[in-house]
VEXKOL-960966 format. One line per field, with one value per atom (N, C-alpha, C): x, y, z; atom name; residue number from 1. Coordinates in pm, whole numbers. Layout:
BEGIN
c1 [X / ...]
c2 [Y / ...]
c3 [Z / ...]
name [CA / ...]
resi [NUM / ...]
END
This chain:
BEGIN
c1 [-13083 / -13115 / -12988 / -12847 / -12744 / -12657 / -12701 / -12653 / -12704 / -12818 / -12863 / -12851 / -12809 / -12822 / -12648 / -12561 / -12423 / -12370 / -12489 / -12455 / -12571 / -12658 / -12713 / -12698 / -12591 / -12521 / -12430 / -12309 / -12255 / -12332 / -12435 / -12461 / -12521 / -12568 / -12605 / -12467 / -12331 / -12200 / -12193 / -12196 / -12177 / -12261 / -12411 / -12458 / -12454 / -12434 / -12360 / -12259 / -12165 / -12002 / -12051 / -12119 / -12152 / -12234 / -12312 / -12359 / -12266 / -12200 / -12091 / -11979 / -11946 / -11901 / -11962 / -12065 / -12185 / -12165 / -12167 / -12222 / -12079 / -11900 / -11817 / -11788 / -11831 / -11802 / -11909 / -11985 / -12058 / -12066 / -11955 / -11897 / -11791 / -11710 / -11551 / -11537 / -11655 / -11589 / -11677 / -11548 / -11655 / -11755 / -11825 / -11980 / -11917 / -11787 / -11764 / -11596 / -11565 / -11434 / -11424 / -11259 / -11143 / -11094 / -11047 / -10987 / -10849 / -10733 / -10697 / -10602 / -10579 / -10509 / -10462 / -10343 / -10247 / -10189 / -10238 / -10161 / -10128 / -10014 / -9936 / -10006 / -10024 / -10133 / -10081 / -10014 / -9975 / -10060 / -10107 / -10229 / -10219 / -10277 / -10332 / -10442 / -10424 / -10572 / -10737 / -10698 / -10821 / -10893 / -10759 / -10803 / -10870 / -10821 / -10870 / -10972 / -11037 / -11156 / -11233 / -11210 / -11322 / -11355 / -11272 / -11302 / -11402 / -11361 / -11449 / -11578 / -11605 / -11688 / -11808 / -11734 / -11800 / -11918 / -12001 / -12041 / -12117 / -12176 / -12231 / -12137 / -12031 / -11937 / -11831 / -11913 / -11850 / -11856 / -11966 / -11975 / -11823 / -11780 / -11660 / -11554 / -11534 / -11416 / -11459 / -11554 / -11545 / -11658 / -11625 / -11611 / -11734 / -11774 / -11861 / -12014 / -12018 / -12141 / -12194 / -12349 / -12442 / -12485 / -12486 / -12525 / -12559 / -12566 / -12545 / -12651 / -12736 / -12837 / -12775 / -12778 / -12716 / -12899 / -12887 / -13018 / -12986 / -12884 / -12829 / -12686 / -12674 / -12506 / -12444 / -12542 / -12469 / -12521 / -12613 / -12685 / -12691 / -12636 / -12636 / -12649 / -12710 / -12716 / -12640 / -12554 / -12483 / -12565 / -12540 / -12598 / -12507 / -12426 / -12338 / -12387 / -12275 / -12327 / -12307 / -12420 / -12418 / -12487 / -12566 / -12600 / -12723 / -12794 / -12926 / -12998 / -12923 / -12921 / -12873 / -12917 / -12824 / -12724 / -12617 / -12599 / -12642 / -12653 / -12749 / -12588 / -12599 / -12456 / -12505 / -12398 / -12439 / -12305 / -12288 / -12170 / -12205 / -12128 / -12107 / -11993 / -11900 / -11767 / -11743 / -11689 / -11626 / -11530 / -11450 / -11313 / -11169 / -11269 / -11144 / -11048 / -10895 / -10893 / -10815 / -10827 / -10770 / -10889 / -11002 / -11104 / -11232 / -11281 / -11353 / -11422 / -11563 / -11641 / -11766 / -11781 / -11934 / -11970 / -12106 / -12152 / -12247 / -12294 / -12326 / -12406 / -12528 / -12573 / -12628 / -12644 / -12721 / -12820 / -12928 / -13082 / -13067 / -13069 / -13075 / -12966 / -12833 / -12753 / -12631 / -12589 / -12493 / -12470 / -12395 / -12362 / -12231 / -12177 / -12047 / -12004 / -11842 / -11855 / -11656 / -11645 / -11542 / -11466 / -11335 / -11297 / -11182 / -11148 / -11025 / -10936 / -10834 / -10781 / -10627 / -10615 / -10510 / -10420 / -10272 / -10165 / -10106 / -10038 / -9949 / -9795 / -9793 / -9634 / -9552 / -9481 / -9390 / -9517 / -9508 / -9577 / -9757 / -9793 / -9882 / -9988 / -10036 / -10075 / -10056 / -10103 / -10083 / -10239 / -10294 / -10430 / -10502 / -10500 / -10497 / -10658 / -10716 / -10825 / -10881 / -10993 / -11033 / -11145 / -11188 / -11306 / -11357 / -11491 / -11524 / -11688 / -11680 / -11829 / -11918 / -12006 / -12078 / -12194 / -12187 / -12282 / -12392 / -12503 / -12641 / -12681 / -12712 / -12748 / -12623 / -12633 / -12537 / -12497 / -12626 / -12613 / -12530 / -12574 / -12465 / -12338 / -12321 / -12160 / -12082 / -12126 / -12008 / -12075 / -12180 / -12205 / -12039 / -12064 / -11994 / -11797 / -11817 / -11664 / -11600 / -11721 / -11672 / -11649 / -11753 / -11757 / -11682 / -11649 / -11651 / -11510 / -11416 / -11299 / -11292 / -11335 / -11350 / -11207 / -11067 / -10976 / -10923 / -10941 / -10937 / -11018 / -11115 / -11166 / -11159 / -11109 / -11098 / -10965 / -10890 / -10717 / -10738 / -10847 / -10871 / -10975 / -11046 / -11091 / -11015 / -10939 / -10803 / -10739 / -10689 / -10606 / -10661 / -10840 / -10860 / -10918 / -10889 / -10935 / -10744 / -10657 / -10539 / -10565 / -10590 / -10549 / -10645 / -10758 / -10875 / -10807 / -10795 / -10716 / -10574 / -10519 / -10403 / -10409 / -10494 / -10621 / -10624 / -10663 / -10777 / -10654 / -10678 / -10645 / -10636]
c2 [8308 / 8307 / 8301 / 8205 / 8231 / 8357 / 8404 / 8517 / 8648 / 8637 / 8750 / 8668 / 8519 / 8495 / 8534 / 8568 / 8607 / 8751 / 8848 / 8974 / 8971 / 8896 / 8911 / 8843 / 8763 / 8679 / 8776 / 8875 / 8981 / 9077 / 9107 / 9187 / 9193 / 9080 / 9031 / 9018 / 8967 / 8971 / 9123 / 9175 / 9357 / 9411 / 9361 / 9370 / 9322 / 9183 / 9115 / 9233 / 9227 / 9325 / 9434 / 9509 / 9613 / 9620 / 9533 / 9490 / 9474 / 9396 / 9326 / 9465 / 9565 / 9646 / 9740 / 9779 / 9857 / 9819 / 9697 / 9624 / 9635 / 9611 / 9622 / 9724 / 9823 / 9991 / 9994 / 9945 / 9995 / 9945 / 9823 / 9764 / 9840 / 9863 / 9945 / 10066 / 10159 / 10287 / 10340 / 10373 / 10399 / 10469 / 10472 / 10594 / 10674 / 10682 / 10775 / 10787 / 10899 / 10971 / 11073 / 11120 / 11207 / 11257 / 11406 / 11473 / 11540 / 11546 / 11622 / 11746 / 11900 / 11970 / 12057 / 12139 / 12178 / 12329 / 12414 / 12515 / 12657 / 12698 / 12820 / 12973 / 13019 / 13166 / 13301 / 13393 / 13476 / 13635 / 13605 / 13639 / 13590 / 13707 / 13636 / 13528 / 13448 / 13362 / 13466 / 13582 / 13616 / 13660 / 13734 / 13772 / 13654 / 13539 / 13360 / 13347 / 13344 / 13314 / 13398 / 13506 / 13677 / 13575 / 13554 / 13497 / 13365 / 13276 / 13124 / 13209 / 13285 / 13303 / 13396 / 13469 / 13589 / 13541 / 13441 / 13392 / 13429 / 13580 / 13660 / 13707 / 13671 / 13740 / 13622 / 13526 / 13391 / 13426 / 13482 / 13455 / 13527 / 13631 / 13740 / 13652 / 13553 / 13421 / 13299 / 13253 / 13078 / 13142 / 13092 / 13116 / 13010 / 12896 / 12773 / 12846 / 12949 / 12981 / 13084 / 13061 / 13147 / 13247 / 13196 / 13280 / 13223 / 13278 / 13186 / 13279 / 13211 / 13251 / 13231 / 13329 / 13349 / 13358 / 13225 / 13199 / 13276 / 13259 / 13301 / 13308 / 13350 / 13325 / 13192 / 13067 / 12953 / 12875 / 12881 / 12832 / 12900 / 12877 / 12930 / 12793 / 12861 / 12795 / 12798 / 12769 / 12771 / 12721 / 12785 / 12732 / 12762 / 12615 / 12592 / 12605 / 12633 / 12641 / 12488 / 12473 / 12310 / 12208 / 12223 / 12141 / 12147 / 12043 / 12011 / 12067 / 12084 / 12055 / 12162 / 12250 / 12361 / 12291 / 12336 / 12265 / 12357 / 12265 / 12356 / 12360 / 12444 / 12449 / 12442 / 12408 / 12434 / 12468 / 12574 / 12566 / 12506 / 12388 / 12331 / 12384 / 12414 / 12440 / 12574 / 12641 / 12825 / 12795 / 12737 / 12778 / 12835 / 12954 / 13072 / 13079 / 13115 / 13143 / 12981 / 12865 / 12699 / 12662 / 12649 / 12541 / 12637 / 12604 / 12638 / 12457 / 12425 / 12276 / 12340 / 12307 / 12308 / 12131 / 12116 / 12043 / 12023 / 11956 / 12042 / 11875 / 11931 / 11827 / 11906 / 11779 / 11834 / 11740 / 11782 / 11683 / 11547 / 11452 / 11302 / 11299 / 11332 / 11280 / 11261 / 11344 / 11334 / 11451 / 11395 / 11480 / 11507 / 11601 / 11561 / 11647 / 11709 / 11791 / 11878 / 11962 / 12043 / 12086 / 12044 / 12104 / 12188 / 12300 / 12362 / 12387 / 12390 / 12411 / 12506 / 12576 / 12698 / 12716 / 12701 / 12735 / 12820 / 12896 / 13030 / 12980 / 13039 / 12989 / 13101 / 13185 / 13280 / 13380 / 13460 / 13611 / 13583 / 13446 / 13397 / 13279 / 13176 / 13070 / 12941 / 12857 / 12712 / 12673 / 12682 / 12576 / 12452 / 12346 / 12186 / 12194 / 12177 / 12121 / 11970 / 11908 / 11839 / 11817 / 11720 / 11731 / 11622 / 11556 / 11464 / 11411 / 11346 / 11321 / 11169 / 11166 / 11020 / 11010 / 10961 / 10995 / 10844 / 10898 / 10818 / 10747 / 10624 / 10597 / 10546 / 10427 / 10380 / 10500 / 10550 / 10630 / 10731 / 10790 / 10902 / 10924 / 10801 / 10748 / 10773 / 10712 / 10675 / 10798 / 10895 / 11021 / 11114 / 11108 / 11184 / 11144 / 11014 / 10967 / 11004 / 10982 / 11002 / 11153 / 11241 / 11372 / 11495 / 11463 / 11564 / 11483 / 11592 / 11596 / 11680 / 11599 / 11666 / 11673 / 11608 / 11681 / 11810 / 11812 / 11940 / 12060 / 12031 / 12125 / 12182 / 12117 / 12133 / 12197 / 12178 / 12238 / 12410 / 12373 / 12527 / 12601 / 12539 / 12647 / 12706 / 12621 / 12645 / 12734 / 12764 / 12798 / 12977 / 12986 / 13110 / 13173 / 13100 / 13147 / 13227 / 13123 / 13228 / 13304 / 13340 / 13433 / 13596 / 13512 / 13658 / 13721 / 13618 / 13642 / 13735 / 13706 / 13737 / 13928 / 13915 / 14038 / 14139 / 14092 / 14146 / 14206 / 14357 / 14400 / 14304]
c3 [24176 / 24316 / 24401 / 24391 / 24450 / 24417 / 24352 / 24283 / 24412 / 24457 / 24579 / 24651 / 24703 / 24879 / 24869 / 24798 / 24842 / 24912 / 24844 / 24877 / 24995 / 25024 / 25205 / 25226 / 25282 / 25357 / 25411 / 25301 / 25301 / 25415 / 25356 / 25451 / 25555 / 25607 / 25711 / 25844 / 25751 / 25833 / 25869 / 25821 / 25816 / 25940 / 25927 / 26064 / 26146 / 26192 / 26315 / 26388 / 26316 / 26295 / 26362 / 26243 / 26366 / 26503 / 26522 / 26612 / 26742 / 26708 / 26778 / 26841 / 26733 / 26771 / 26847 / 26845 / 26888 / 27062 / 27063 / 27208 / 27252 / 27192 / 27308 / 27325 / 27270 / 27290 / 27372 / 27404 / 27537 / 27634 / 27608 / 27724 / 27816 / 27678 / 27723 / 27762 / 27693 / 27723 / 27846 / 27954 / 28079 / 28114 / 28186 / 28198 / 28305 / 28393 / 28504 / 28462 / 28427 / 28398 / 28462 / 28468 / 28600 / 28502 / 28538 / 28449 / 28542 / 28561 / 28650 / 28559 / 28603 / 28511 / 28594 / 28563 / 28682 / 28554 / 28572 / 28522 / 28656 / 28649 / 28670 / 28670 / 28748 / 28719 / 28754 / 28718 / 28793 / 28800 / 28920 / 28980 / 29102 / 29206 / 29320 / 29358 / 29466 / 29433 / 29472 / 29502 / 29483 / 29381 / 29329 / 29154 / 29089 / 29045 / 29048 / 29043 / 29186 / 29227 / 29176 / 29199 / 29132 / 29020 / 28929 / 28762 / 28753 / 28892 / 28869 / 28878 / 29024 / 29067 / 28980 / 28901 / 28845 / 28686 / 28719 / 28634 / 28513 / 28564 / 28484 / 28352 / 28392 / 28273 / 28208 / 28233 / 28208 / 28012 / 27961 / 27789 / 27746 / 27819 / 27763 / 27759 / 27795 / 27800 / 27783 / 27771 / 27713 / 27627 / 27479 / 27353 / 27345 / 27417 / 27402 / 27438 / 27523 / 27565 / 27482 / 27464 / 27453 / 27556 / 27654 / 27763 / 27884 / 28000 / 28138 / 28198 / 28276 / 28379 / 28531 / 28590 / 28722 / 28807 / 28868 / 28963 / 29056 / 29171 / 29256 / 29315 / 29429 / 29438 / 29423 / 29432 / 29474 / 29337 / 29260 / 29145 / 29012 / 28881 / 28794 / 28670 / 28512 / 28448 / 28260 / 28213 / 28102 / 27973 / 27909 / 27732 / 27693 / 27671 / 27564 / 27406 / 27295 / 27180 / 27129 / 27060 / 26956 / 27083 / 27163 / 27303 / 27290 / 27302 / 27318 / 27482 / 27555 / 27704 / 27772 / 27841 / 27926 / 28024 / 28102 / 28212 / 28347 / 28445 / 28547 / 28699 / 28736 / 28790 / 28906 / 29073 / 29176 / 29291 / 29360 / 29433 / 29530 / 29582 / 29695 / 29812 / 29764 / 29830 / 29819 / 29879 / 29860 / 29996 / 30039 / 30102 / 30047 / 30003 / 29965 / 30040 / 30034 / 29860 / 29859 / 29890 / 29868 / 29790 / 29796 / 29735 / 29721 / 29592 / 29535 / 29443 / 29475 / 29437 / 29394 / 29246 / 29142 / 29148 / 29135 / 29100 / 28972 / 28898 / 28725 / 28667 / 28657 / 28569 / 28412 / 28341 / 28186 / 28167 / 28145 / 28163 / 28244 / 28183 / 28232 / 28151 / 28123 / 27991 / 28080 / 28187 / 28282 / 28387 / 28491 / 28562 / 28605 / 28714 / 28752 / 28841 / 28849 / 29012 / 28936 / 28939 / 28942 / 29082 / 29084 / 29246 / 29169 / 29182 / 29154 / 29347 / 29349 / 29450 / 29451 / 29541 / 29436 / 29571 / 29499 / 29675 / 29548 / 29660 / 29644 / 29589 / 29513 / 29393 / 29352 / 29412 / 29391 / 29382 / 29274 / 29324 / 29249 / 29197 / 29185 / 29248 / 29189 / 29219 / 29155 / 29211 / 29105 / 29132 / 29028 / 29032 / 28956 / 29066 / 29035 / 29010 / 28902 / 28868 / 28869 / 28907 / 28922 / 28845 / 28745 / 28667 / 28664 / 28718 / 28726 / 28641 / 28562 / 28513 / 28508 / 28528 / 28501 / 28372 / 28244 / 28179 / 28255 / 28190 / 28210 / 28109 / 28080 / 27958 / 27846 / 27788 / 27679 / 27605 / 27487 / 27428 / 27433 / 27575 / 27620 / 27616 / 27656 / 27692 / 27546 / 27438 / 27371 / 27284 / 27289 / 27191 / 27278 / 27367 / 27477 / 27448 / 27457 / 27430 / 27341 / 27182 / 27078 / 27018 / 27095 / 26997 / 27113 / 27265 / 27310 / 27400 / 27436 / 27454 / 27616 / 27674 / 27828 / 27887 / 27859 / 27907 / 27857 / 27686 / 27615 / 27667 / 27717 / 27721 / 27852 / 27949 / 28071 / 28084 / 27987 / 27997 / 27946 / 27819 / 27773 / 27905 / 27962 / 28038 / 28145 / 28188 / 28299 / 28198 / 28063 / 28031 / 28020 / 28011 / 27972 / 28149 / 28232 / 28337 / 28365 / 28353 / 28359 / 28337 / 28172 / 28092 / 28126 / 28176 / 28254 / 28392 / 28443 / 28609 / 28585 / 28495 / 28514 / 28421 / 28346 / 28303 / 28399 / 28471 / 28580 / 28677 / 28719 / 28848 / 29009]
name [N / CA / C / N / CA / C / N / CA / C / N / CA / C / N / CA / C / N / CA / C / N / CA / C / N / CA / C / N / CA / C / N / CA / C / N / CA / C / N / CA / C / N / CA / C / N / CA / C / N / CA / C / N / CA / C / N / CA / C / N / CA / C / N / CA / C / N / CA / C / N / CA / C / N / CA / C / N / CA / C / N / CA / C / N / CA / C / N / CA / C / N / CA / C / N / CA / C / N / CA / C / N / CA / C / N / CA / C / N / CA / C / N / CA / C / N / CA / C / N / CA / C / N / CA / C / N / CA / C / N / CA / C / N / CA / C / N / CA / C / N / CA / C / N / CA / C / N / CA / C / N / CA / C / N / CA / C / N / CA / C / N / CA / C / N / CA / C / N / CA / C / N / CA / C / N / CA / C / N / CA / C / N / CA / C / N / CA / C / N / CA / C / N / CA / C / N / CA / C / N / CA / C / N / CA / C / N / CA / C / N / CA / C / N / CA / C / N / CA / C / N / CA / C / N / CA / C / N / CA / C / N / CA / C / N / CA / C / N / CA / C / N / CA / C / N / CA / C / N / CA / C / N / CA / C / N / CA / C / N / CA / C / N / CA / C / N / CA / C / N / CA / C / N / CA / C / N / CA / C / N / CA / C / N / CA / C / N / CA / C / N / CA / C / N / CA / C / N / CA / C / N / CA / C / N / CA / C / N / CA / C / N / CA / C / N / CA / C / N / CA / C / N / CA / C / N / CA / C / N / CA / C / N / CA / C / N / CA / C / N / CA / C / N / CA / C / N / CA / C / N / CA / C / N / CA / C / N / CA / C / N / CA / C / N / CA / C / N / CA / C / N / CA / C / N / CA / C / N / CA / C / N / CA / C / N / CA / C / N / CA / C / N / CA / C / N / CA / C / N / CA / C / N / CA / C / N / CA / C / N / CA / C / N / CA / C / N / CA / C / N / CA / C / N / CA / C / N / CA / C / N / CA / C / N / CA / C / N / CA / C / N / CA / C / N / CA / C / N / CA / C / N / CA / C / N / CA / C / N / CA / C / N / CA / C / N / CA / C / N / CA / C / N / CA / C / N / CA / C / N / CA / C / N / CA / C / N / CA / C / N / CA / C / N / CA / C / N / CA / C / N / CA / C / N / CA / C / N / CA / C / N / CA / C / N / CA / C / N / CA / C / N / CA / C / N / CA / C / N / CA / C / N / CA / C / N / CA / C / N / CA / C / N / CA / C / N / CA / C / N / CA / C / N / CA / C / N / CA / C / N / CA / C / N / CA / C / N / CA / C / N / CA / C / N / CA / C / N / CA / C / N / CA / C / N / CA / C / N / CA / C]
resi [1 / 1 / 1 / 2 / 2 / 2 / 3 / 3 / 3 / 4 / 4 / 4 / 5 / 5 / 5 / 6 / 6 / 6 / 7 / 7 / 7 / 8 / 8 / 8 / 9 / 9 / 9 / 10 / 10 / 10 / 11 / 11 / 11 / 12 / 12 / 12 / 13 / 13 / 13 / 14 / 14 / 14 / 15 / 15 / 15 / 16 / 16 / 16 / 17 / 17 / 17 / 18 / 18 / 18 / 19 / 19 / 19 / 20 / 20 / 20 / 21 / 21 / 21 / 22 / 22 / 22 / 23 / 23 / 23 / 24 / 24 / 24 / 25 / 25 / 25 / 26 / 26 / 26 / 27 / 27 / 27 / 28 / 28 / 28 / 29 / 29 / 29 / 30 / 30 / 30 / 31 / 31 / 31 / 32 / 32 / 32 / 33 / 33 / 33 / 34 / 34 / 34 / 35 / 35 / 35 / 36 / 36 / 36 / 37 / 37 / 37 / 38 / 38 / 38 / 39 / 39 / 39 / 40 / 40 / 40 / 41 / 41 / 41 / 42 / 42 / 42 / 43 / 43 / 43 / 44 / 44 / 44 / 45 / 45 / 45 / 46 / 46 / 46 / 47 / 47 / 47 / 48 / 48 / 48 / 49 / 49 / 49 / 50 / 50 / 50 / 51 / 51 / 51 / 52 / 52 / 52 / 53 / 53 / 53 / 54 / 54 / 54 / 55 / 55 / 55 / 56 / 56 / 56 / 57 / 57 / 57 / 58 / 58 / 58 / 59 / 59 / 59 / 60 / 60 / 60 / 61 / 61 / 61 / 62 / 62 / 62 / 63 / 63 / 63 / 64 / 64 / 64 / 65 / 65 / 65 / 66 / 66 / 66 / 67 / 67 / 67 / 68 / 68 / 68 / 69 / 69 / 69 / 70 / 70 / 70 / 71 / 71 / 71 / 72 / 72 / 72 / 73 / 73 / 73 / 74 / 74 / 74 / 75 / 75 / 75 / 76 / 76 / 76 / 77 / 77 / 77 / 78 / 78 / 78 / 79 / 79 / 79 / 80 / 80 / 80 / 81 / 81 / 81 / 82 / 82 / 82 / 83 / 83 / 83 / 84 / 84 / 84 / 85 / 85 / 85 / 86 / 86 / 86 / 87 / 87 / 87 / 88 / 88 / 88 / 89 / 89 / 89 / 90 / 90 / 90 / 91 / 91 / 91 / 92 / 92 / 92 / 93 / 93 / 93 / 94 / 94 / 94 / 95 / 95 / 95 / 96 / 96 / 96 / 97 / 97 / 97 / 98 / 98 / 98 / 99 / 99 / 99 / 100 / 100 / 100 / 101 / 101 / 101 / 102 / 102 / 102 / 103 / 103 / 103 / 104 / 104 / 104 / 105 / 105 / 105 / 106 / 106 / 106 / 107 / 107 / 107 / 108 / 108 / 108 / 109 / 109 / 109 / 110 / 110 / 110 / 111 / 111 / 111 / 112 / 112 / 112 / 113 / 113 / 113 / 114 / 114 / 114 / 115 / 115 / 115 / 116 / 116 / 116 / 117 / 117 / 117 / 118 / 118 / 118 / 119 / 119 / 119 / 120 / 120 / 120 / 121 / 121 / 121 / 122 / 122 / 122 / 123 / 123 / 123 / 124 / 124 / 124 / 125 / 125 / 125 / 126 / 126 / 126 / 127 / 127 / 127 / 128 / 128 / 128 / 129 / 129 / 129 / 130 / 130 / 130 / 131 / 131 / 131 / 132 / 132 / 132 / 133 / 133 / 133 / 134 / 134 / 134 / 135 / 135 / 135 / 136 / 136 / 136 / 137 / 137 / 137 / 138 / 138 / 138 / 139 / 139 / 139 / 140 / 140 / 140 / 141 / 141 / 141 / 142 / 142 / 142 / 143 / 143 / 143 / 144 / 144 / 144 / 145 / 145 / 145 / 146 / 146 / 146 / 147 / 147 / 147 / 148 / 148 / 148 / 149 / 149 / 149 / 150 / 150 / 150 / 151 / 151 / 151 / 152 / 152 / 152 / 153 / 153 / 153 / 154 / 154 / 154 / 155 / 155 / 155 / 156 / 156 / 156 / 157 / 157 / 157 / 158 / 158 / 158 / 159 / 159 / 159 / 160 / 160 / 160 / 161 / 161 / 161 / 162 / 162 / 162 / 163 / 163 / 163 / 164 / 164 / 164 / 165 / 165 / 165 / 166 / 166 / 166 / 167 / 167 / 167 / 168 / 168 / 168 / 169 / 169 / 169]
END
């Protein structure tokens, strides 16, 4: 009989532990994160914008999508690959060619708001990205913290919007 109360005692510590860990990771890791990213474009800022704006042809450059539904000029919707969740997009802002503001939720899991802003830099642009998100829900938070890399991915989409813009006539 002391022979099994040693190994669940054992493992009873094991679940506390994780317990314990469970609960300060959903203390610590925040539910509202900033992303800021600053790359070099040489391209005009209208060429730029053509690319944010041109959403229908968003699959030919981010490699993440399945395919994007264009509601209207100001509303469009993304299916990422490996996502439970479409994201549902919304333009708020168009003060071409300086500011360009999306707003973007994905079910109840989170939401958030993109500002890119673009000044003139020798025979191109410079554009300062802004990436902002709030997840909903514990769960969310630390699925989100742990598996998905929102400044990475925010540097690569800046990096292939250059690379289209600077493409592009």
């Amino acid at each position: 009989m002391k022979i099994l109360k040693i190994p669940l005692i054992g493992f009873g510590i094991v679940i506390v532990l994780l317990a314990a860990t469970f609960f300060a990771a959903v203390q610590i890791i925040p539910a509202n994160r900033s992303f800021t990213n600053e790359i070099d474009i040489n391209a005009p800022a209208e060429s730029v914008w053509n690319v944010v704006a041109d959403q229908k042809r968003y699959t030919e450059w981010q490699t993440n999508l399945t395919r994007v539904e264009v509601i209207d000029d100001r509303h469009w919707i993304e299916y990422p690959r490996d996502s439970p969740d479409p994201l549902k997009f919304e333009q708020v802002v168009d003060e071409r060619p300086t500011t360009m503001t999306f707003q973007y939720t994905m079910g109840n899991a989170f939401d958030g708001k993109w500002t890119g802003t673009m000044t003139p830099k020798g025979s191109g642009v410079h554009l300062v990205t802004i990436d902002r998100y709030a997840t909903r829900g514990w769960f969310t938070k630390i699925l989100v913290y742990l598996f998905f890399d929102y400044d990475k991915f925010a540097k690569d989409w800046n990096q292939n919007v250059r690379v289209r813009a600077e493409q592009r006539p």
